[in-house]
C-alpha positions in Angstrom: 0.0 0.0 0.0 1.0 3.6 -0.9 1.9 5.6 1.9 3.5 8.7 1.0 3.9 10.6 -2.7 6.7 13.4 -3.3 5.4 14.8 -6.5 7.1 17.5 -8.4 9.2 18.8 -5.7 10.8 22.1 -6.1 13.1 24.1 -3.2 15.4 26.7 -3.4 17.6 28.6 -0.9 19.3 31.6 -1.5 20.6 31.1 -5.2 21.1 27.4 -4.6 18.6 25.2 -6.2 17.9 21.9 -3.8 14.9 20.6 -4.9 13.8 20.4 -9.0 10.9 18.8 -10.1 11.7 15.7 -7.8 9.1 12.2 -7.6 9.2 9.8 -5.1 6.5 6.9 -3.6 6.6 4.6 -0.7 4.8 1.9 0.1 4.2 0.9 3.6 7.0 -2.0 3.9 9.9 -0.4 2.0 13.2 0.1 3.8 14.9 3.6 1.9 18.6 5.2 2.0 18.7 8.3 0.9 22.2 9.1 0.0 24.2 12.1 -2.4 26.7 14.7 -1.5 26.6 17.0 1.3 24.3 20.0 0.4 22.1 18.3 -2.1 18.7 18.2 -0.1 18.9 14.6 1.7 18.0 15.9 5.4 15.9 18.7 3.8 13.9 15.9 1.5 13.2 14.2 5.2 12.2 17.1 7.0 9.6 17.7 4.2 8.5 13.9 4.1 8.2 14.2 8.0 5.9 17.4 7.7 8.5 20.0 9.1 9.2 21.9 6.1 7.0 23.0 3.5 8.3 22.8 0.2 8.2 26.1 -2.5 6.2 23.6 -5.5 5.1 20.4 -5.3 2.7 18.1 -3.2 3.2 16.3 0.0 0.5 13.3 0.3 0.3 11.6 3.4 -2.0 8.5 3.6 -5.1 8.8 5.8 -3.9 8.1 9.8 0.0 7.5 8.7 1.8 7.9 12.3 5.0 9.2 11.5 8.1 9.6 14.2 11.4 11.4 13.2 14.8 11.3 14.1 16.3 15.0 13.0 19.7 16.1 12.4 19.7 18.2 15.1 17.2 17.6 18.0 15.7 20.0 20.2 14.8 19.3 23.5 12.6 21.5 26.8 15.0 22.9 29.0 13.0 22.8 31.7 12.4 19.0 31.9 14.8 16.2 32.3 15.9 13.9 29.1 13.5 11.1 30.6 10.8 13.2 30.5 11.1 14.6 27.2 11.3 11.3 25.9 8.8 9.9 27.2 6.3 12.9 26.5 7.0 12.0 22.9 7.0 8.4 23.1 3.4 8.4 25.3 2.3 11.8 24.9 0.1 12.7 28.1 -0.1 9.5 29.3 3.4 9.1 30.0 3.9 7.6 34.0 6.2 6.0 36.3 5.3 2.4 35.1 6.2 3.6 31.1 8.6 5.2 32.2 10.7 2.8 33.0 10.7 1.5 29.5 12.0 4.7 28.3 15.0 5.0 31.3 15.9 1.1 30.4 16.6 2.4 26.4 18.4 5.4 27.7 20.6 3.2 29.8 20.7 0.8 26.8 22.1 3.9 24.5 24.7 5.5 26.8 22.7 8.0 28.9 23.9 7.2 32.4 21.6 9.3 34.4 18.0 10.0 32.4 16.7 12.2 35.6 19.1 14.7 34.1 19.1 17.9 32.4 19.4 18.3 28.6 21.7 21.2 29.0 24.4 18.8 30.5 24.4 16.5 27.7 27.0 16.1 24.7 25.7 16.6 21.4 26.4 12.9 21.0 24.1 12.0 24.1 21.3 14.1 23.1 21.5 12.7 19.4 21.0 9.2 20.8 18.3 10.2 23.5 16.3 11.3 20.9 17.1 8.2 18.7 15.4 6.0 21.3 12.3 8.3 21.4 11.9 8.0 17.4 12.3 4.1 17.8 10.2 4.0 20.5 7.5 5.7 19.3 4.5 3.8 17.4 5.1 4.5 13.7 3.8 3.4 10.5 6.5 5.5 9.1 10.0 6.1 11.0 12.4 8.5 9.7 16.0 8.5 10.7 18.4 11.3 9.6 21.8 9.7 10.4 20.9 7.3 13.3 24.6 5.5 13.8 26.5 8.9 14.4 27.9 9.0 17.5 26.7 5.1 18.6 29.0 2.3 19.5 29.0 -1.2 17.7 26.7 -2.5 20.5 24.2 0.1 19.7 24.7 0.1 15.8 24.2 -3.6 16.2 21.0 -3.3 18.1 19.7 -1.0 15.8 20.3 -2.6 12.7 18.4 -5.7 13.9 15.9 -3.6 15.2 15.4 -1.8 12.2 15.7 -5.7 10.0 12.5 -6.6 12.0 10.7 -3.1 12.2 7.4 -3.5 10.5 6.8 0.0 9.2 8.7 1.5 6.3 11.6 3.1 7.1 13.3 6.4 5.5 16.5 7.1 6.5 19.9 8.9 5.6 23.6 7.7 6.8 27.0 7.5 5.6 27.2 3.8 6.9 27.8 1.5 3.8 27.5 -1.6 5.9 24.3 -0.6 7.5 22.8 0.8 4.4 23.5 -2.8 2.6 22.0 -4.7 5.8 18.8 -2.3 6.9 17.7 -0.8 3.3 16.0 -2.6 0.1 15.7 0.5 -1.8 18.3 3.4 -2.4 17.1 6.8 -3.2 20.2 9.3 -4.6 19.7 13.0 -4.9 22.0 14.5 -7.3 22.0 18.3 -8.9 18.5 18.9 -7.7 17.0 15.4 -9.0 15.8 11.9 -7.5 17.1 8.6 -8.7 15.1 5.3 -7.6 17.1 2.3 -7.3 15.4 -1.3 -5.8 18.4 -2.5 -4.2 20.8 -2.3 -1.2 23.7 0.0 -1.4 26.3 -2.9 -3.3 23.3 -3.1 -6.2 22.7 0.8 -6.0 26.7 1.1 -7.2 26.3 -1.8 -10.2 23.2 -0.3 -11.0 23.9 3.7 -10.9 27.2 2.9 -13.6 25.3 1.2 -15.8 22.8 5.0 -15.7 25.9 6.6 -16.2 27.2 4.7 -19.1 24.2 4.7 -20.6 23.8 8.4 -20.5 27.2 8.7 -22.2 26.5 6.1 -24.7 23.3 8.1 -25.8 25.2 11.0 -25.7 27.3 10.0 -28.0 24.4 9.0 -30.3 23.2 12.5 -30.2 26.7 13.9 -30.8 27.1 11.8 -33.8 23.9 12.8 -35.2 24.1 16.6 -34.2 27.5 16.1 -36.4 25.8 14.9 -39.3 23.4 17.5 -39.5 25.0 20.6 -39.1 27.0 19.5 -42.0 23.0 18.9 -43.5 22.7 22.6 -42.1 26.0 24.2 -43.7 25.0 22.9 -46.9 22.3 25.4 -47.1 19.6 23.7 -45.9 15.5 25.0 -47.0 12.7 24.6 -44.9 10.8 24.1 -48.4 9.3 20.9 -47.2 7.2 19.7 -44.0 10.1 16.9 -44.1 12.6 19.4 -44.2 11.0 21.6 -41.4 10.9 18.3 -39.3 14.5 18.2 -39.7 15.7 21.5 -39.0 13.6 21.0 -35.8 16.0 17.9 -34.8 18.8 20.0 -35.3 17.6 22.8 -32.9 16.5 19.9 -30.2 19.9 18.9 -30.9 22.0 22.3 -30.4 19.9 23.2 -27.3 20.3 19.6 -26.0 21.4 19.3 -22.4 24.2 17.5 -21.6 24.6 14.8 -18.9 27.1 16.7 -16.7 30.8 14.4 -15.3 30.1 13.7 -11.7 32.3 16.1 -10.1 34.2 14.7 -7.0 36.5 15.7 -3.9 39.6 15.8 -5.1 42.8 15.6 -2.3 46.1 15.3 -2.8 49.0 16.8 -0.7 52.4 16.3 0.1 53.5 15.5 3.8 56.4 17.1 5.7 58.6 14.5 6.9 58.8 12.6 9.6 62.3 12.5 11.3 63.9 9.5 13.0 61.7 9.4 16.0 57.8 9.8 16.1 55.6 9.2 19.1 56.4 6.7 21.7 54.3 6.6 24.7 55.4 5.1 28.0 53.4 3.5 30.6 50.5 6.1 29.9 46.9 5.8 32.1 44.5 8.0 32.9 41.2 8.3 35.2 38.4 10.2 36.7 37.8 9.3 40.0 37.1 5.3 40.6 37.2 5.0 36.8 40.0 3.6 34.7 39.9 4.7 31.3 43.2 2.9 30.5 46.2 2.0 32.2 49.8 1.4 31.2 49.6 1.9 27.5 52.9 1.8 25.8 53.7 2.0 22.2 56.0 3.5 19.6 54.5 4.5 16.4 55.9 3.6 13.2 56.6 5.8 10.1 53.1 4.5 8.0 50.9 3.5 11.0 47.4 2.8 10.1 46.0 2.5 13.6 42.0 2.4 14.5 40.8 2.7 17.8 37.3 1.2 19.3 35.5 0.8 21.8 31.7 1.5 23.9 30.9 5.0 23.9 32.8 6.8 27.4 35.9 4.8 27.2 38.6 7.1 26.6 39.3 6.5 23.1 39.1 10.7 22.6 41.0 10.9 25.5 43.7 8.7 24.4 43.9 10.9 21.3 43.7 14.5 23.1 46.5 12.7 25.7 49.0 12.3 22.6 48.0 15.8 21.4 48.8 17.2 24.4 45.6 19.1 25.6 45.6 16.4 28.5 48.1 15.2 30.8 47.9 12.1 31.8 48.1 10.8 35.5 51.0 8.5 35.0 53.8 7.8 32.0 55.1 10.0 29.4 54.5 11.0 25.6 57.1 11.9 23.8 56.8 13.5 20.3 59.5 13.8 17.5 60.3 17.5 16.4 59.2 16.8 13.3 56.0 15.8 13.8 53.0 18.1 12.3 49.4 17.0 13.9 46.2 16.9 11.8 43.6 16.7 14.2 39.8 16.3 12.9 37.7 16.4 15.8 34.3 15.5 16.0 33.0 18.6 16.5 33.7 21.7 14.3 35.6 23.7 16.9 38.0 25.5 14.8 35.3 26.8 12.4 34.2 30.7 12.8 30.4 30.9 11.7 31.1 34.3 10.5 33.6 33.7 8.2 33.2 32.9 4.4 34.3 29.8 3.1 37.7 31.2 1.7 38.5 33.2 4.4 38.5 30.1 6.5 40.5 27.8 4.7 42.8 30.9 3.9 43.2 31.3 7.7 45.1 28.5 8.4 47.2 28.7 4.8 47.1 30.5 1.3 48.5 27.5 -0.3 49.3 23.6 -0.4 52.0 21.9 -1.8 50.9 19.1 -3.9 52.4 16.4 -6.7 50.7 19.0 -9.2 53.0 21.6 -6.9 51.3 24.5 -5.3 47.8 24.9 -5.1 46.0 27.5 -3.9 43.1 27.8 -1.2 40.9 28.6 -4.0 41.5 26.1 -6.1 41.5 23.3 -3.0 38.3 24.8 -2.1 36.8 24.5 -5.7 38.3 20.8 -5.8 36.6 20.3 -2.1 33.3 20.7 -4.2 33.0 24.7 -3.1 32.5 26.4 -6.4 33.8 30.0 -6.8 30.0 31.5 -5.9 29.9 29.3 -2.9 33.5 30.3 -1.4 32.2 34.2 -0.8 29.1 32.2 1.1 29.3 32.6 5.2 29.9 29.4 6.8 26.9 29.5 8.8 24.6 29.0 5.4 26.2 25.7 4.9 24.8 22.1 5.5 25.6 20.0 8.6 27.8 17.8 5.9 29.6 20.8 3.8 30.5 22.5 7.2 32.7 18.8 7.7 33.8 18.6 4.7 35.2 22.5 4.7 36.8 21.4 8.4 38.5 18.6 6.7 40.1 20.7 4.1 41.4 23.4 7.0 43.3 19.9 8.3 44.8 18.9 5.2 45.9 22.5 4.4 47.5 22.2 7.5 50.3 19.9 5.7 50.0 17.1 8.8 52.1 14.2 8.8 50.0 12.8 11.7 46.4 12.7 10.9 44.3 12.2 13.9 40.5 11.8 13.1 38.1 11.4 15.9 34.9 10.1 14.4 35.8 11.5 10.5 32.6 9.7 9.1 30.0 11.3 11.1 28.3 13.5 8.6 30.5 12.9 5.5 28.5 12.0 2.5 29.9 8.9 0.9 31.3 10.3 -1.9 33.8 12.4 0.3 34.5 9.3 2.5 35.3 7.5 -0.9 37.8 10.4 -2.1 39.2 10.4 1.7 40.0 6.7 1.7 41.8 7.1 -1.3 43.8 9.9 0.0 44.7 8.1 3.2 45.5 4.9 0.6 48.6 7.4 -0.4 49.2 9.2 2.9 53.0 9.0 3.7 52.6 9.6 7.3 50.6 7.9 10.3 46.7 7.8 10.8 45.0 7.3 14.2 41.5 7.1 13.8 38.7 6.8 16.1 35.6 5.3 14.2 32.4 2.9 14.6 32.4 2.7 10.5 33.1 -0.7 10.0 33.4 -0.7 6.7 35.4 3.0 7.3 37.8 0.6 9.1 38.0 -2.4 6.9 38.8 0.2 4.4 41.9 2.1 6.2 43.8 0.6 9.2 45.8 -2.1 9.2 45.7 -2.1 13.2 43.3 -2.2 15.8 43.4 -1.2 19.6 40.5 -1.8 20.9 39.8 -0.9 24.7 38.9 -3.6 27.4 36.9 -3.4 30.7 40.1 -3.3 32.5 41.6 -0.2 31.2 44.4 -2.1 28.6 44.4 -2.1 25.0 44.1 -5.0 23.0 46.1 -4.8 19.7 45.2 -7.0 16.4 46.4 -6.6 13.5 43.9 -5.9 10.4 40.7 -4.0 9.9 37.5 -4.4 11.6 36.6 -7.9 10.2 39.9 -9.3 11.2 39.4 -7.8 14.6 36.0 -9.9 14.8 37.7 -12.9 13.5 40.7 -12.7 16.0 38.4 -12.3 19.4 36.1 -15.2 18.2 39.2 -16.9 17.9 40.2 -16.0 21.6 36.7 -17.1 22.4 35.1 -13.5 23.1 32.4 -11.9 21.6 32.4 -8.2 20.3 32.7 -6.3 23.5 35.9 -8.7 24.5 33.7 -10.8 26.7 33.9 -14.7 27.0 31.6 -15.7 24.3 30.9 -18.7 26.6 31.7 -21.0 23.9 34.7 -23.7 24.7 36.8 -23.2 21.5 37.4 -26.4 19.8 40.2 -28.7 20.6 43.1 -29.3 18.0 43.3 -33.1 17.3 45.7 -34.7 19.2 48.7 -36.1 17.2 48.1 -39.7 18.6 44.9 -40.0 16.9 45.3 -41.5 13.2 45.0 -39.5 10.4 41.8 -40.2 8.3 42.2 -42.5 5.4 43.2 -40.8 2.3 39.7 -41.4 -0.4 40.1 -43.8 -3.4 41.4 -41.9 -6.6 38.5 -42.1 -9.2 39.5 -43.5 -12.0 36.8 -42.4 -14.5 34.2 -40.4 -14.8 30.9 -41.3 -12.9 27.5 -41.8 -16.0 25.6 -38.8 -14.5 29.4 -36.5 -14.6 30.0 -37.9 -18.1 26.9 -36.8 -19.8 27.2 -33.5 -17.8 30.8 -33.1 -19.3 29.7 -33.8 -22.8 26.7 -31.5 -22.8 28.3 -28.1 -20.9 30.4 -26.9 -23.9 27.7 -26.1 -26.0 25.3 -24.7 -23.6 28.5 -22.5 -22.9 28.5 -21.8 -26.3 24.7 -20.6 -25.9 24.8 -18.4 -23.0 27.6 -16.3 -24.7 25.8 -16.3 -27.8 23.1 -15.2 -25.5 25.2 -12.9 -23.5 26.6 -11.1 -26.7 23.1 -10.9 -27.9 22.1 -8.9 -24.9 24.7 -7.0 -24.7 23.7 -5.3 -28.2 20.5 -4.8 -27.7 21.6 -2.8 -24.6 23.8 -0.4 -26.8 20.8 -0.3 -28.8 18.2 0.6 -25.9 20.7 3.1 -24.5 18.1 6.3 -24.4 14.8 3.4 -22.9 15.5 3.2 -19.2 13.0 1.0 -18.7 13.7 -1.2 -20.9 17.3 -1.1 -20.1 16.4 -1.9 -16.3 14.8 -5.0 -18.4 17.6 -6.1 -20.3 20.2 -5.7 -17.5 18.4 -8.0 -15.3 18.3 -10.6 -18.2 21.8 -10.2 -19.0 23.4 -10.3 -15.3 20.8 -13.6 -14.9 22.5 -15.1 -18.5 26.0 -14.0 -16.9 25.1 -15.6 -13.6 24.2 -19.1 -15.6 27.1 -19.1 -17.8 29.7 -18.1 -14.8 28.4 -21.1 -13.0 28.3 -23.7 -16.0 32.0 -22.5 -16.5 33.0 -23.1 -12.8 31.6 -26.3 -13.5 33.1 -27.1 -16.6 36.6 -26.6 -15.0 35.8 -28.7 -12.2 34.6 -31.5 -14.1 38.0 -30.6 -16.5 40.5 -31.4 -13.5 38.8 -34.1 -12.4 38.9 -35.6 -16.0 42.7 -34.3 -15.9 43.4 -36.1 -12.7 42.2 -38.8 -14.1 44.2 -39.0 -16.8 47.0 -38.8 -14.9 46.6 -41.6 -12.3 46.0 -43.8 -15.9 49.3 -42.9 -17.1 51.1 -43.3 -13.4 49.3 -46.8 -13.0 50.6 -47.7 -17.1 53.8 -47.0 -15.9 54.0 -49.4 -12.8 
């Protein structure tokens, strides 16, 4: 059933068109990502789904009794009432008591709020984000919408969250930078790019396959045109005549032609600088701890960073994984030990929060601030320039940086860094409100980084992607190195018998064989082919030979559909099936092939004894 139409959608702030002429439809089971660069209307589509901003053109229907509950980018709470009761006003409205209540403290517990009965004033803007997660999740919906629910939660929390959201029974609209959790949570992907809205039925890996096949087919009929425009402005110089209704039509294809609008390159974030080097010694800490009060955030710690360290640091929310960072910075001593820095270290830091950013400033005066110029492979590029290849165009950099989006104010904070010319990058939570596209660009930079990284993240897949080390904290107060990404974290406690947080996963881990015990007995060498293998051997080659007939068949009339997307969505899907079948008769093929190989050979061996 239809639950919500976006039809004809049209916003625009300041000279900055958002919205233009955008369609969208949900039904009441669909799971949705909304995803695009920073600045191109993702929170500001969900604030006009939710009912919270009015659009300039278009219509907004709502079916009849929808309950809708929304998780904004920035929530607001009453001063004058504690976090438990502003939750729970929203989740039960009036009829919120001591007895429900106590469903709402438990979740606030759950999600790192350690006293509820608390003000909102004293709460981080992390805290505050997540207290009003649990009220949007709480709340009875037919329709939730969540505009970047994992920033600032741990893995426990992202993991409860994602299987809450799996078995949530509404439809669900949602924005976040999390590639994992979009590919787990979301059956549809919605991307919004230069003002439009493309629909694609898949998770986030089939919205990439899918969106470069629109792209190549938007060059390929491009080209068409080009071709075609070609042939008939030399029609045109010839001294064309509008003497005919044939003629006139043709004249009329040239002008469509001309005026034609051309599919535009994606334009991307584009970094690349050259760090200052790093001298013989870098950062060695010694027998480093730290605490508040009774609490042990860690204890200890020693370790000597190498040249090219790729290092990622986890942990539950409250640790002291930011502590640990601001501790080798040097804006906090620590109780016991010593860090010592190399002279030639030059620190990056990107914080989680955009402290070094003055509202007032345009966006080239602040970048300018901290250097005119970068020196690059290219050689030296200025602030302009970095700013135009940060995805700030000329007519934005003279805009003040409090008219920017939640995302382009991050991405302007991470250029100040890089302009910085750090050797040690430090980034405390780098993907919280980076669009994916500048997370992709920033991996690759970090790919060609000659100096270290230290990152504090709960993107797995931001992980996977960039360390190549682990410290991850423990209960009592030490580190716990291993070496790898994320997933080879996982693997490497599972293998210690512990579960995610470093608990016993109360699972005996399998004993090795002993060597007493006999080896099993090595199985008979086949010495020809089974009947039901055989006939399978003989008749694979040609229905191969079919499904790339097939495949090649399909792959024309693609070329040939290039300006139907409908079609094209048709023919795809029919191709990738016909690649599917023919990959898996070929695996097969070659299976059969060395066992028929094999064969052969134990024939020959046994002819020779």
């Amino acid at each position: 059933m239809n639950i919500l139409n976006l039809e004809n959608l049209s916003l625009v702030l300041g000279a900055k068109t958002i919205l233009d002429g955008v369609n969208f439809a949900m039904n009441d089971r669909e799971k949705v990502g909304v995803i695009g660069i920073n600045g191109t209307g993702k929170s500001t589509l969900l604030r006009i789904a939710a009912g919270d901003l009015v659009p300039d053109g278009g219509k907004v229907t709502r079916a009849n009794g929808l309950r809708i509950s929304y998780l904004s980018q920035n929530p607001v709470f009453d001063p004058d009432r504690s976090i438990l009761e502003n939750v729970a006003a929203r989740v039960y409205g009036k009829e919120a008591h001591w007895n429900t209540e106590g469903e709402v403290r438990a979740m606030l517990l759950r999600f790192g709020i350690p006293d509820p009965d608390c003000s909102p004033a004293i709460l981080s803007g992390g805290q505050k984000k997540r207290a009003a997660l649990v009220a949007a999740v709480l709340t009875p919906s037919d329709l939730l919408i969540l505009d970047e629910p994992t920033n600032h939660l741990d893995y426990e929390m992202i993991a409860w969250l994602q299987k809450f959201l799996q078995g949530y029974r509404g439809a669900l609209l949602m924005v976040t930078h999390d590639r994992y959790f979009l590919d787990e949570v979301t059956d549809v992907i919605l991307e919004l790019d230069k003002g439009k809205a493309y629909r694609y039925e898949e998770n986030y890996s089939g919205y990439l396959e899918l969106k470069q096949q629109r792209l190549d087919y938007e060059k390929a009929a491009e080209r068409k045109m080009a071709t075609l425009y070609k042939q008939d402005l030399a029609w045109m110089l010839r001294g064309a005549r509008a003497r005919s209704t044939k003629q006139k039509a043709h004249i009329q294809r040239f002008e469509a032609l001309r005026d034609r609008k051309k599919p535009e390159e994606e334009r991307q974030v584009e970094i690349a600088s050259l760090p200052s080097r790093i001298g013989g010694k870098t950062i060695e800490l010694d027998n480093v701890s730290k605490s508040y009060g009774d609490r042990v955030l860690f204890r200890d710690f020693s370790y000597t960073f190498l040249k090219k360290d790729r290092i990622g640091i986890i942990g539950p929310n409250g640790c002291g994984k930011s502590t640990l960072i601001k501790v080798i910075l040097g804006l906090v001593k620590p109780d016991t030990g010593t860090v010592s820095i190399g002279q030639t270290i030059r620190f990056g830091y990107f914080s989680q929060e955009n402290e070094a950013l003055d509202e007032t400033d345009r966006v080239i005066d602040s970048i300018r601030n901290v250097a005119e110029y970068i020196r690059t492979p290219e050689g030296l590029i200025s602030a302009s320039e970095m700013a135009n290849r940060f995805l700030f165009s000329p007519e934005m950099q003279y805009t003040p940086v409090a008219k920017l989006s939640g995302g382009e104010k991050r991405r302007l904070y991470l250029l100040r860094v890089l302009m910085e010319n750090p050797n040690v990058l430090i980034l405390d939570e780098p993907t919280n409100d980076l669009d994916i596209q500048t997370l992709q660009i920033l991996e690759d930079y970090l790919d060609h980084f000659g100096g270290i990284i230290l990152t504090v993240s709960h993107d797995r897949y931001f992980l996977d992607r960039v360390v190549t080390r682990i410290f991850a904290f423990q209960d009592d107060g030490t580190l716990w190195q291993s070496e790898g990404g994320y997933e080879a974290y996982r693997e490497h406690l599972l293998a210690a018998g512990l579960d995610e947080e470093g608990k016993s996963a109360g699972a005996e881990k399998p004993e090795r064989p002993k060597a007493t015990e006999p080896a099993p007995e090595e199985p008979k060498k086949k010495t020809k082919l089974s009947y039901k293998d055989q006939r399978e051997y003989d008749a694979l080659e040609p229905e191969i030979d079919a499904l790339e007939q097939q495949s090649q068949a399909l792959e024309e009339d693609i070329a040939a559909a290039s300006s139907d997307y409908g079609k094209l969505k048709d023919l795809c899907a029919r191709k990738e099936q016909v690649d599917a079948d023919l990959e898996a008769k070929m695996e097969r093929f070659l299976e059969l092939q060395d066992l028929v190989d094999q064969i052969g050979a134990e024939k020959s061996r046994q002819e020779q004894f």
